[in-house]
C-alpha positions in Angstrom: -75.2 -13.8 108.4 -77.5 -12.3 106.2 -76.1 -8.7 106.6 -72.4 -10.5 105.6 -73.6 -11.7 102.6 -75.7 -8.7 101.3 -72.1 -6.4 102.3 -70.6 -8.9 99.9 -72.9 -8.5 96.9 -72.8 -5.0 97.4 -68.9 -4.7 97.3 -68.7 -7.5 94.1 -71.2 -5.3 92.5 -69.3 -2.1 93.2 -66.1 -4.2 91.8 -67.8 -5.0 88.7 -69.0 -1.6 88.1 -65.0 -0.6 88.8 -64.0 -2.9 86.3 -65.6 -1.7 83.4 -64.5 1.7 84.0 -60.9 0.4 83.4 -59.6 -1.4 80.4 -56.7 -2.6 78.9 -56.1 -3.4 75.4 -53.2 -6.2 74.1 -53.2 -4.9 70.2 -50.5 -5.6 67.7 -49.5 -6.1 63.6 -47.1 -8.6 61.7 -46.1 -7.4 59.0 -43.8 -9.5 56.9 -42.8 -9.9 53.0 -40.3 -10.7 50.0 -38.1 -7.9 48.9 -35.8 -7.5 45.4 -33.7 -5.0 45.6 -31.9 -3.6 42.4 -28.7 -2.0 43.6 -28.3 -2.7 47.1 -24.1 -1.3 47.6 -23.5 -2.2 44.2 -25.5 -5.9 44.2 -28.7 -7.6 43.6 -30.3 -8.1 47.2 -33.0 -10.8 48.0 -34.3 -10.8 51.2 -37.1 -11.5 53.7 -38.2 -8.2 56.0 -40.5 -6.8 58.3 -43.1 -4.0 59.2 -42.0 -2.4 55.7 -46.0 -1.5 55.2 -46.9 -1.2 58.8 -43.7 -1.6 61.3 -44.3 -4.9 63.0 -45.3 -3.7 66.8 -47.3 -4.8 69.8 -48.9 -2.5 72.7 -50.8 -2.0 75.3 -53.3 0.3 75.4 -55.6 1.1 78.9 -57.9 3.9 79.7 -59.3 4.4 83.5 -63.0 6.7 83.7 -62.2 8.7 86.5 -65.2 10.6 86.1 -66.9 14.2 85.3 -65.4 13.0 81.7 -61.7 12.5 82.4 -60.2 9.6 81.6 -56.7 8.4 82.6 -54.6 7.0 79.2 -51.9 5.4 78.6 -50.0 3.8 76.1 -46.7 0.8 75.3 -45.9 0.0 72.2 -43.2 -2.3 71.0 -41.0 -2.4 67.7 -39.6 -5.8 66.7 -38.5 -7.8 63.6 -40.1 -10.7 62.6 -37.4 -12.7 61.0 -34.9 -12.0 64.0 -36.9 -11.5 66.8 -34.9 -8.4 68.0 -36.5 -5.2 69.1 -36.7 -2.5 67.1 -36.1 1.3 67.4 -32.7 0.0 68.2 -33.0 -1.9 70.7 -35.4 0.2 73.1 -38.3 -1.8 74.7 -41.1 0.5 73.9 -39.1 2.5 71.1 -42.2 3.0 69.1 -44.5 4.7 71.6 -44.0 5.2 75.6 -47.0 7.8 77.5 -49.3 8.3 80.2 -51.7 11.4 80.6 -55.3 12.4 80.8 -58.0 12.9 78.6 -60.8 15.2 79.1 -63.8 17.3 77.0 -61.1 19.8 76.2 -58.3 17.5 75.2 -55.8 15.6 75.6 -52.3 16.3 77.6 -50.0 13.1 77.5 -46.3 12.6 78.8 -43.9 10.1 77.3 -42.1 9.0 74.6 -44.9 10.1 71.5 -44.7 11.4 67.9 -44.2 14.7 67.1 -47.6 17.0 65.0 -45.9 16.6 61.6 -46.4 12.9 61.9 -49.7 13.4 63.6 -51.4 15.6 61.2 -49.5 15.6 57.2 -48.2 12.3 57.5 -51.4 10.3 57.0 -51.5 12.0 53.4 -48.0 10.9 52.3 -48.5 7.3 50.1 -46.1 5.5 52.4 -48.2 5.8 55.7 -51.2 4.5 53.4 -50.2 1.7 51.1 -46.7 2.0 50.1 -45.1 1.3 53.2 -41.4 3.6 54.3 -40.0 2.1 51.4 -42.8 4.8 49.4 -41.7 7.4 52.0 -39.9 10.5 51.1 -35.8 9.8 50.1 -34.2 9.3 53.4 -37.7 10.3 55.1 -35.6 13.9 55.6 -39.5 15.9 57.1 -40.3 13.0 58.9 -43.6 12.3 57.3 -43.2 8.5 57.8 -41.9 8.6 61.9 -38.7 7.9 61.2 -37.6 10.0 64.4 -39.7 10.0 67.5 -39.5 12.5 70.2 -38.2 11.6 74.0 -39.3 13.4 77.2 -42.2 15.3 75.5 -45.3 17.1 76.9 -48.3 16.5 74.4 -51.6 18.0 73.7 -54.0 17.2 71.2 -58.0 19.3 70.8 -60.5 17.4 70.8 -62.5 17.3 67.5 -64.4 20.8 66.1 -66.5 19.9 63.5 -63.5 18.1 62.3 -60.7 20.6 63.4 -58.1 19.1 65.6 -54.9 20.9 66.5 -52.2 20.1 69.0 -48.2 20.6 69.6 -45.5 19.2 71.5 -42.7 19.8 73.9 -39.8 17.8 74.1 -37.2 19.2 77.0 -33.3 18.8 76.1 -32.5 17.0 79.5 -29.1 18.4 79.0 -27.5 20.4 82.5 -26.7 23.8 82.1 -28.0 24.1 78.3 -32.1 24.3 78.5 -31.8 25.1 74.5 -29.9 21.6 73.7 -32.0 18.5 72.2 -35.2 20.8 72.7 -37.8 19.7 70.2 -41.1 21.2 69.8 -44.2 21.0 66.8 -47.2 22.5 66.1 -49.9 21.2 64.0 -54.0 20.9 62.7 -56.2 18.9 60.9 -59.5 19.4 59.1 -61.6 16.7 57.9 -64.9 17.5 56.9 -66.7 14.6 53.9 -64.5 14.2 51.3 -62.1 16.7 52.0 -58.8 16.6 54.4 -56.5 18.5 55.1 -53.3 19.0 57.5 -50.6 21.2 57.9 -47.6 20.8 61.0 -44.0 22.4 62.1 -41.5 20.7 63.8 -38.1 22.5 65.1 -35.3 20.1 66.5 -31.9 21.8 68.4 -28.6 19.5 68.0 -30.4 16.9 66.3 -27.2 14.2 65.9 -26.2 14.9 69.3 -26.3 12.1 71.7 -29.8 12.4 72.9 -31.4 14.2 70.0 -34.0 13.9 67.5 -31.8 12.1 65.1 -30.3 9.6 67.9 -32.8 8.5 70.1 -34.1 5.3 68.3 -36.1 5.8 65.5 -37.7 3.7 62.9 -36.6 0.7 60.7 -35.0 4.0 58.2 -32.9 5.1 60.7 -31.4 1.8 61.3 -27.5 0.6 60.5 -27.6 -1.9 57.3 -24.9 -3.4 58.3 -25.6 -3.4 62.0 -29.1 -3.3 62.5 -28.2 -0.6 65.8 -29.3 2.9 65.3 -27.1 5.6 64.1 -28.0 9.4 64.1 -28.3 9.5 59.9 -27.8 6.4 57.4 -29.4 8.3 54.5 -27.0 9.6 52.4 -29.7 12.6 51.1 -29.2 14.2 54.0 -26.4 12.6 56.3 -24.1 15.7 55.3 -26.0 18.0 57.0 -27.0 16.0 60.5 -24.0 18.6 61.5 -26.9 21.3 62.1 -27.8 23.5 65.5 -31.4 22.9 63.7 -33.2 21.0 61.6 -37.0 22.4 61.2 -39.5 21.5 58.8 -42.8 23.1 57.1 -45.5 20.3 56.2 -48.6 20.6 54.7 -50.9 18.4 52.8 -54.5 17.7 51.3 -56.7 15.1 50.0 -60.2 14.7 48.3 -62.2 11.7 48.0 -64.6 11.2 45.2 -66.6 8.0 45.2 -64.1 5.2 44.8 -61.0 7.4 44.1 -58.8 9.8 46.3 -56.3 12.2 45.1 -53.7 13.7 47.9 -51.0 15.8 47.7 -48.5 16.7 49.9 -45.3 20.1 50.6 -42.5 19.9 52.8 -39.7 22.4 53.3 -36.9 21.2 54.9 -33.8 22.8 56.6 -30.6 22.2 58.0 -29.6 25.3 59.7 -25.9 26.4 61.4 -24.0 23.3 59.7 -20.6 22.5 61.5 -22.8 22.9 65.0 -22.2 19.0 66.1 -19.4 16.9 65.3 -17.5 17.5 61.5 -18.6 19.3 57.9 -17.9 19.1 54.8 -19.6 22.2 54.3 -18.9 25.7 54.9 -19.7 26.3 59.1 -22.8 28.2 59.7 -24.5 27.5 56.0 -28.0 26.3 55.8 -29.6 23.2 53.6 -32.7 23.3 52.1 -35.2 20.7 50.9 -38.3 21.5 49.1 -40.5 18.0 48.4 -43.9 17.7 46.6 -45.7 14.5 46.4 -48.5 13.3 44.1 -51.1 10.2 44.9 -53.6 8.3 43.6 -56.0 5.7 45.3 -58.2 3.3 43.6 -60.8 1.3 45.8 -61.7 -0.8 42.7 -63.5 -3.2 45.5 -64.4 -3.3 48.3 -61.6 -5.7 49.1 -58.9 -4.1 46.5 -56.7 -1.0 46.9 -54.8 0.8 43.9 -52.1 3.0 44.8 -50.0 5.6 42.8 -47.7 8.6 43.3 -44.9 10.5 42.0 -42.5 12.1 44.6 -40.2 15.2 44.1 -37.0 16.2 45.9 -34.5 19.1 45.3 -31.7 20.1 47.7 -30.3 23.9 47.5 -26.6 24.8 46.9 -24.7 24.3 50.0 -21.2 25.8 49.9 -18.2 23.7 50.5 -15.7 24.8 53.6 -12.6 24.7 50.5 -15.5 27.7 49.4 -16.1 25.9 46.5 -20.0 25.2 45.6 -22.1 22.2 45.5 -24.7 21.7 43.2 -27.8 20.3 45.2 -29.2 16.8 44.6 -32.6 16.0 43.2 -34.5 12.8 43.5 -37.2 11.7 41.8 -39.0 8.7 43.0 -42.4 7.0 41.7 -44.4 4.0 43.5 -47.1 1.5 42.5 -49.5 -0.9 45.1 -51.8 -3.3 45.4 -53.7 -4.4 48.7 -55.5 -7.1 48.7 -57.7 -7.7 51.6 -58.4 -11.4 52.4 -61.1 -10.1 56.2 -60.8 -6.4 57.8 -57.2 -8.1 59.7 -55.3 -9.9 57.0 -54.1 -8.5 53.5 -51.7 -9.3 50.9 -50.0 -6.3 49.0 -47.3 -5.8 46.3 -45.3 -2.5 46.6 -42.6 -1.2 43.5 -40.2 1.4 44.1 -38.0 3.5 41.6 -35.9 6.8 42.4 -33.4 8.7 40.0 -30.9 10.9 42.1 -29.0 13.5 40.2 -26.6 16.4 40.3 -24.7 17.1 43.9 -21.2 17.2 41.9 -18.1 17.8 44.2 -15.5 20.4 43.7 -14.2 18.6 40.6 -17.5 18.5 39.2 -18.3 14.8 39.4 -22.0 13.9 40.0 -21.9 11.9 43.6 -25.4 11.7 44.5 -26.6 8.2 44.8 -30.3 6.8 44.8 -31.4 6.0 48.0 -35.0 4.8 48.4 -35.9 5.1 52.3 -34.7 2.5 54.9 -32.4 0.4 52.2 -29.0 0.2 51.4 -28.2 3.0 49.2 -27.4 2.0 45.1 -24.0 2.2 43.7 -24.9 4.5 41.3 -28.1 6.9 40.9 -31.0 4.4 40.4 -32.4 2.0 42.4 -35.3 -0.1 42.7 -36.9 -2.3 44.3 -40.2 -4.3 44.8 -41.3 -6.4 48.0 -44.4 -9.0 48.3 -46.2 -9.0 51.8 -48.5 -10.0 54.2 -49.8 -8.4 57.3 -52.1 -9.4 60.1 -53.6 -7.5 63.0 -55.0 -8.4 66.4 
C-alpha cells in the first residue's frame, strides 16, 4: 500500500512538473470610441467604432518546453467588432493571426496564417501602429505598414536577437494547381535596436494580388472592409483600387527612430508598385504599365508624463503618371495627410485617447483634364471631394 501511494506522488509530481512546462495564454483588447467624420460620401458621419487604435481581438497564445531549448508555439487570434459583435477580417474566425511552429536558440520557424516582414519590422515606426490608430495609417494603407493585408499558407522565420539585430522572411505558397507562381507572396526584413536608436527596413512581393485567394482578398483588416457591407473586398481605397489589376504589387520599406529623454522622432520611406496592370480582371490603364508610390512620413512623440502621450506627424503621398489604355496620360495623385494624439493612461491596461485626421488629395485628372482624386483617410468612406477629416474619442482595455 505503501509502494501505491509513493508511485502516486511520484507520478502527481512528474504531472506538476509537466504542467509548467506548458502554458496557455487567453489575452485580448477592446478598443472602442466616438468618431466625426467630415465628408463621409458627400455627408457628415457620426458614429460609434471599433479597434480603430488597436483592432479589437482576442487569442490564445501556448508554448510547450520540449527541451534542449525548443519550445513548441502557437498562436489564435480573433478580429471582431464591438458594436456588432461580428468577426472581423471578414468574417474569418482567426482572420487576424492563425500559426503553429517551433522555437529554438536559432529562431523561430512558424506555419499559418501570420504577417508578412514589412509589418514585422517598419511598421512599428509608422504613427498609426503607435498612437494614431489606421485611421493615421498611410492613404489607403497602399505598403502595408498598418496590416491591412495578412498572408495565408505562409512558412515563417524570425532570428533570434543579435545584440539587437533581428531578421526574418516569409513564404506564402499560391495553392493554385498547375500555376506554382500564382498568389505566391514572399518578404524579407531586419531590425536593429540598440538604446535610443531603431531602425527597420523590409520587402514584400505579392503575384495576382486581387485574385481570389491573394494578398488583397484573403481577409484583411478593418481598411480592407466594404463600407457599405462590412464583407471584404480585394480594394475599397480609391488611392490605389485602379491598379489592384497588377501581376505584382511589391513594396520597399524602411524606417528609423531616435529617442531622446522624453521625446522620439521617427521617420519612415515606402516605395510602392503596381506592376503588369490589366493582369487580373479590367483596366482603365494602358495593359502592362506600372504604378508607382513613393511615401515619407514624419513623427513626433511627447511622453510629457509618465501617464500622457503626445503624438505628431506629417505624411506624404505621390503616385507616378500611369498611362491610360485611350493612350492618353494621367497625372498621378498626391495626398497629403497630417495627425494629432493624445493617450491618456488611466493603469498600464486602460487608456483614453483623442486622434484628429486631415488629408488633401490632388491632381489624378482624367483625359479631359478634370482633377478626380478624392481624399481618402484609411479604412473610411472616401470624401466627396478632395478633403476629409475626421476625429474619433476612445477607450481601450487589455487583458
Amino acid at each position: 500500500m505503501k509502494k501505491s501511494l509513493l508511485a502516486l506522488a511520484a507520478l502527481g509530481t512528474f504531472a506538476g512538473v509537466a504542467h509548467a512546462q506548458s502554458s496557455v495564454t487567453l489575452y485580448g483588447i477592446i478598443d472602442e470610441g466616438f468618431n466625426i467624420n467630415t465628408n463621409s460620401g458627400g455627408q457628415h458621419l457620426y458614429n460609434l467604432s471599433s479597434g480603430v487604435l488597436q483592432g479589437s481581438r482576442f487569442g490564445l497564445r501556448g508554448t510547450e518546453d520540449l527541451g534542449g531549448g525548443l519550445k513548441a508555439i502557437f498562436v489564435l487570434e480573433n478580429g471582431f467588432d464591438v458594436n456588432s459583435g461580428k468577426l472581423g477580417q471578414g468574417g474569418l474566425m482567426f482572420g487576424r493571426q492563425a500559426y503553429v511552429g517551433l522555437s529554438s536558440q536559432f529562431g523561430t520557424v512558424t506555419l499559418g496564417r501570420q504577417y508578412d516582414s514589412v509589418v514585422d519590422y517598419v511598421g512599428p515606426l509608422e504613427s498609426g501602429d503607435q498612437w494614431g490608430g489606421y485611421i493615421a495609417a498611410h492613404p489607403g494603407d497602399l505598403d502595408n505598414f498598418n496590416n491591412a493585408y495578412r498572408t495565408n499558407n505562409t512558412v515563417k522565420f524570425a532570428s533570434k536577437n543579435y545584440g539587437g539585430l533581428t531578421f526574418g522572411g516569409t513564404y506564402s505558397f499560391g495553392g493554385k494547381a498547375g500555376d506554382f507562381s500564382s498568389n505566391q507572396i514572399w518578404s524579407l526584413g531586419a531590425g536593429y535596436a540598440n538604446g535610443p536608436l531603431v531602425l527597420g527596413v523590409g520587402y514584400l512581393n505579392a503575384r495576382t494580388p486581387a485574385a481570389s485567394g491573394g494578398l488583397f482578398n484573403n481577409g484583411g483588416s478593418i481598411a480592407g472592409l466594404s463600407a457599405t457591407t462590412g464583407q471584404q473586398t480585394a480594394v475599397t481605397s480609391p488611392v490605389y483600387s485602379g491598379f489592384a489589376s497588377a501581376n505584382t504589387y511589391q513594396v520597399i520599406g524602411a524606417g528609423g527612430a531616435y529617442t531622446f529623454g522624453a521625446a522620439t522622432v521617427g521617420v519612415t520611406y515606402s516605395n510602392v508598385k503596381f506592376m503588369g496592370l490589366g493582369a487580373v480582371g479590367t483596366t482603365a490603364y494602358a495593359s502592362g504599365e506600372t504604378a508607382t508610390f513613393n511615401n515619407v512620413e514624419a513623427n513626433f512623440k511627447y511622453q510629457l508624463t509618465p501617464a500622457l502621450l503626445l503624438g505628431a506627424s506629417f505624411d506624404y503621398t505621390k503616385g507616378s503618371d500611369v498611362a491610360l489604355a485611350n493612350g492618353t496620360g494621367n497625372a498621378g495623385a498626391a495626398y497629403y495627410q497630417g495627425a494629432l494624439g493624445v493617450d491618456y493612461f488611466l493603469s498600464k491596461r486602460t487608456d483614453v485617447y483623442v486622434i484628429g485626421v486631415f488629408q488633401q488629395a490632388s491632381a489624378d485628372r482624367d483625359s479631359a483634364g478634370n482633377d478626380v482624386a478624392h481624399a481618402a483617410i484609411n479604412g473610411l468612406t472616401p470624401s466627396s471631394n478632395t478633403r476629409q477629416t475626421t476625429a474619433r474619442i476612445g477607450i481601450r482595455h487589455k487583458f
